[in-house]
C-alpha positions, -999 to 999 in steps of 0.1 A, spaced: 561 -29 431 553 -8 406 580 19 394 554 42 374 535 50 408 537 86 416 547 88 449 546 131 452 524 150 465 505 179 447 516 210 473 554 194 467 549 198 426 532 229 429 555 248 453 583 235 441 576 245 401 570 279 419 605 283 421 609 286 383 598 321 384 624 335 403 650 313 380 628 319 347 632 356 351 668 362 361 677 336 335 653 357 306 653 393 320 692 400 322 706 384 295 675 396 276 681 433 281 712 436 300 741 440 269 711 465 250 710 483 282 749 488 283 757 494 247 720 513 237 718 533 268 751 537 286 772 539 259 797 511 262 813 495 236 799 458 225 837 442 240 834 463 274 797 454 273 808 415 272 836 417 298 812 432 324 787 404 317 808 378 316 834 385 342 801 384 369 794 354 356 827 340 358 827 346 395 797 325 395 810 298 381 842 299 405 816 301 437 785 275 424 809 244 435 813 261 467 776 269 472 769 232 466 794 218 488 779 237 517 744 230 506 757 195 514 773 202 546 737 220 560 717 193 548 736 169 569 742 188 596 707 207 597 685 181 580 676 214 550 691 232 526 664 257 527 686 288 544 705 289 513 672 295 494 658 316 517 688 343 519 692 342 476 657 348 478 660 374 501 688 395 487 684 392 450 657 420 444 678 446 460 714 439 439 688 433 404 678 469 413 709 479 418 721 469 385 700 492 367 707 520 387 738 537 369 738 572 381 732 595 354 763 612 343 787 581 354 814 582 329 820 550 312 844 534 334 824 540 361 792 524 346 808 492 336 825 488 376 790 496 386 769 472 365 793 443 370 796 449 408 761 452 411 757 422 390 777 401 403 761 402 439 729 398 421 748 367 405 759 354 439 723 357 459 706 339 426 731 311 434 725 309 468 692 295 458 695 278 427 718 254 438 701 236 463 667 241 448 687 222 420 692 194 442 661 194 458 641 168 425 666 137 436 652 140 475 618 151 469 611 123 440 622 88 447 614 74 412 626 78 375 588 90 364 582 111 397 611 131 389 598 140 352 562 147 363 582 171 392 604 188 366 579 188 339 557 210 359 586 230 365 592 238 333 554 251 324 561 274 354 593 285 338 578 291 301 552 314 320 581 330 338 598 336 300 571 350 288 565 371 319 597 383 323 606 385 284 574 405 270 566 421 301 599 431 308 603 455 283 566 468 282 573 479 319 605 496 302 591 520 279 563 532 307 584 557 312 601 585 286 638 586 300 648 550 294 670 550 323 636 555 349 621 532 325 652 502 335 644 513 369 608 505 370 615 472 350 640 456 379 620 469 407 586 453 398 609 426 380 632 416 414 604 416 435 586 388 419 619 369 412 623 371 452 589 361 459 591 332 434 624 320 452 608 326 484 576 305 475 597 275 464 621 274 498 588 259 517 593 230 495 627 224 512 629 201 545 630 231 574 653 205 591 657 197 631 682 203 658 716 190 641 717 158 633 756 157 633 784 179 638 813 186 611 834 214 602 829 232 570 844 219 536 874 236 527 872 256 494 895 236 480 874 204 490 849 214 470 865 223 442 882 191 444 849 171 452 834 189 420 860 177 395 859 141 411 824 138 407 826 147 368 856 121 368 836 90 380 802 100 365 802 96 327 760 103 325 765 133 342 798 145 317 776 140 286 746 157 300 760 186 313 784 188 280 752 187 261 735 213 285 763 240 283 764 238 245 728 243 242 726 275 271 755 287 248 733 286 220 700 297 237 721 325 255 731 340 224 698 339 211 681 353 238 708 383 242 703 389 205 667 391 206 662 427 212 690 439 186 669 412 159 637 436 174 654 472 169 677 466 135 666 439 114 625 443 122 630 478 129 607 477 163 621 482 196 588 465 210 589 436 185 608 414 213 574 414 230 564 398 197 593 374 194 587 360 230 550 358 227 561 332 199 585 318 213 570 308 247 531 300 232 540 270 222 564 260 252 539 266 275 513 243 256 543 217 246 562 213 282 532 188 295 533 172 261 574 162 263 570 148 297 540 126 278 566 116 248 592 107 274 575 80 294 569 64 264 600 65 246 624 77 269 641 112 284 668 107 268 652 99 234 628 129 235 655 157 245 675 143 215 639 150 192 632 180 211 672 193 199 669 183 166 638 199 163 654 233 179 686 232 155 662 231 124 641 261 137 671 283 150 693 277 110 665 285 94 660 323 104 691 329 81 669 339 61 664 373 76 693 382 57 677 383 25 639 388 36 636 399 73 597 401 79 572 387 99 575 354 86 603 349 117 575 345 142 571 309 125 603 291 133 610 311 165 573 292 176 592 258 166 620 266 185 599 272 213 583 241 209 614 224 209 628 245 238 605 229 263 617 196 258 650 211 257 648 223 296 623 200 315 641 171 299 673 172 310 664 188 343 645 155 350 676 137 333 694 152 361 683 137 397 686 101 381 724 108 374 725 119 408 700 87 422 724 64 399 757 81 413 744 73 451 737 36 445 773 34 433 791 60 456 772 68 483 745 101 492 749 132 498 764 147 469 732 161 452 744 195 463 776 191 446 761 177 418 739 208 414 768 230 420 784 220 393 757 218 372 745 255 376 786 265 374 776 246 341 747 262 330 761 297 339 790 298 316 767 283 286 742 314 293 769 337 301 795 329 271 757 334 248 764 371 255 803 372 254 801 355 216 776 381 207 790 409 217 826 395 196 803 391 169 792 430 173 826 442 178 837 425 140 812 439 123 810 469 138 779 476 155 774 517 167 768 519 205 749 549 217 735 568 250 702 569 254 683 592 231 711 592 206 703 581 171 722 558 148 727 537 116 742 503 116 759 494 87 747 463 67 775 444 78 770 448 116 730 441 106 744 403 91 762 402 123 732 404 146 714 380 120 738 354 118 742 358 157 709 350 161 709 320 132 738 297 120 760 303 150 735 283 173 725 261 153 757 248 148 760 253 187 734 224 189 744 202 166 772 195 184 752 195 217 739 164 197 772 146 193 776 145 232 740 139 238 751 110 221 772 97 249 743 98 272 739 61 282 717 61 309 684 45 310 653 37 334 662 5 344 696 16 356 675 41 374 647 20 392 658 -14 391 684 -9 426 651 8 442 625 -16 433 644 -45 438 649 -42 475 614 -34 478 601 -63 458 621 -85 481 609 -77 512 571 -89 494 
């Protein structure tokens, strides 16, 4: 039996990558614009900005494990996780409007409980989905190459959805003269194609039959507890998602600095379009390529490259401090490069830690799994924004309403630089140290499948 065969279907790859537009763009588009929107046009402070980021986030870590658990429990009682996906899908364009739709005149108390209500039910219905589209690669690809030609695919849908959502994004922003309608037209057109992207991908999920078997609903604590015992007993999957939080820590802060790089140190509002255009160009031609340069030497081998390659490219644009200029499109187009690898690697990484967990343990745990992953992944991408924001506050960056004008001081300029440079490179390098302490490889993937099979010959 051969373990290379691809065993997926075309309509499965292809509806299932689909997906990474509804998660492309709420990962790019909020955490691209959302701290400029409250500290450049509302008028909050860069700490009060951070708190109403992160404390939605934080409420998303605390209900991921819970999502998954009961991903779990509909799967086995349903035969599909695909209500879950359906409802996120559903809901999330109508709380991403919301979030953008401050009344004008709110004081600022009442701007930051707005945003981070609003937020926060936008964080919720993303989750709905995300988690068991998540778990979705270790059912839909039995094999240890299926599952990176599934998630490699993925991940050229969710460069397009970067570049979408990062360049367009704010393009649809300044169609209009008050920036506030402007935010307004961004997350309507913006959280409609998120939902239909989420929408798309639930067809991929099983639809699932009259139930299967009846059981009562884990308990909250169950799956907090199921959560901690799964990162207990599964030492792939505690280096992996290590490595992955570091580096959404890293990519988070970059990605909520890009816009304050655009307006003070370039001195261009609209020179994010710019940034992303470099950024995702090469990602988009690379992501086919990584999945290429893993079969042959490994996932684990080329996310280490692809990291390396990304730590290089993100300490070198210190030099903006001494000579900002155009020059920065150069290693922003490495690092995007390198961030291809970065995500379709260690998503495909993923299912096998699951696959290898279930021929030790037992199934059914790909929706905790994922649960605890994407609590994971959340408080990488959402602590991105709280560091920068601490970074603002000590070295005093100027909020503003919209329409006001300001100067920052060359000391709060350094801070956005440095933000955007040395702080996540050193973020990676130590996502290196624990992607060190990966020790999984293909034949502790396919050899407990194949074997069987070759058996029975």
């Amino acid at each position: 039996m051969n373990a290379a065969v691809q065993t997926v279907s075309r309509k499965t790859v292809a509806l299932y990558a689909m997906g990474s537009l509804g998660t492309g763009g709420f990962a790019t588009l909020p955490g691209l614009v959302l701290v400029y929107y409250l500290t450049d046009t509302l008028g909050l402070g860069a700490l009060v900005a951070g708190l109403v980021v992160t404390g939605a986030k934080v409420w998303d870590v605390l209900i991921d494990p819970i999502i998954g658990s009961r991903s779990d429990h509909s799967l086995g009682t349903t035969g599909s996780r695909r209500r879950f996906m359906v409802l996120g899908g559903a809901l999330l364009p109508v709380f991403f409007l919301l979030t953008f739709a401050v009344p004008a005149g709110a004081n600022a108390l009442l701007s930051a409980l707005w945003v981070l209500l609003a937020f926060l039910a936008c964080a919720t219905a993303f989750s709905l989905f995300q988690v068991p589209y998540i778990a979705l690669p270790a059912e839909l690809a039995p094999g240890y190459h299926d599952r990176t030609r599934l998630l490699t695919w993925r991940v050229v849908v969710l460069t397009i959805a970067i570049l979408l959502f990062g360049a367009g994004g704010p393009l649809l922003r300044s169609t209009a003269d008050d920036p506030r309608m402007g935010y307004l037209i961004m997350a309507l057109v913006a959280g409609l194609v998120i939902g239909a992207g989420m929408l798309v991908a639930s067809a991929v999920a099983p639809r699932g039959s009259a139930l299967t078997k009846r059981g009562s609903q884990p308990a909250y604590a169950d799956s907090y507890r199921s959560g901690v015992k799964i990162l207990r007993r599964s030492q792939p999957f505690r280096a992996l998602l290590m490595t992955f939080v570091l580096q959404g820590l890293a990519t988070g802060l970059m990605l909520a600095g890009a816009q304050y790089v655009a307006t003070w140190v370039l001195h261009s509002e609209d020179a994010v379009t710019l940034l992303f255009v470099a950024l995702i160009g090469p990602a988009l031609l690379l992501a086919p390529v990584w999945g290429r340069v893993a079969r042959r030497i490994g996932k684990e081998r080329a996310f280490r490259i692809a990291s390396a390659l990304f730590t290089v490219a993100s300490l070198s644009l210190i030099g903006q401090l001494w000579a900002p200029g155009a020059w920065i499109y150069l290693p922003v187009a490495l690092a995007g490069a390198s961030y291809a690898g970065m995500q379709s690697l260690p998503m495909a990484m993923l299912p096998d830690v699951i696959s290898h967990d279930a021929q030790r343990h037992g199934e059914g745990k790909a929706g905790i799994f994922s649960g605890v992953w994407t609590a994971g992944e959340t408080t990488g991408m959402a602590f991105g924004a709280t560091v920068l924001t601490i970074v603002l506050a000590i070295t005093g960056y100027t909020e503003r309403v919209a329409g006001q004008v300001v100067e920052q001081s060359d000391t709060a300029v350094a801070g956005i630089v440095l933000a955007f440079s040395v702080v996540p490179a050193a973020l990676m390098a130590l996502s290196l140290l624990t992607l060190g302490r990966y020790r999984l490889r293909q034949a502790d993937i396919d050899v407990a499948r194949v074997a069987p099979q070759e058996s029975a010959l």
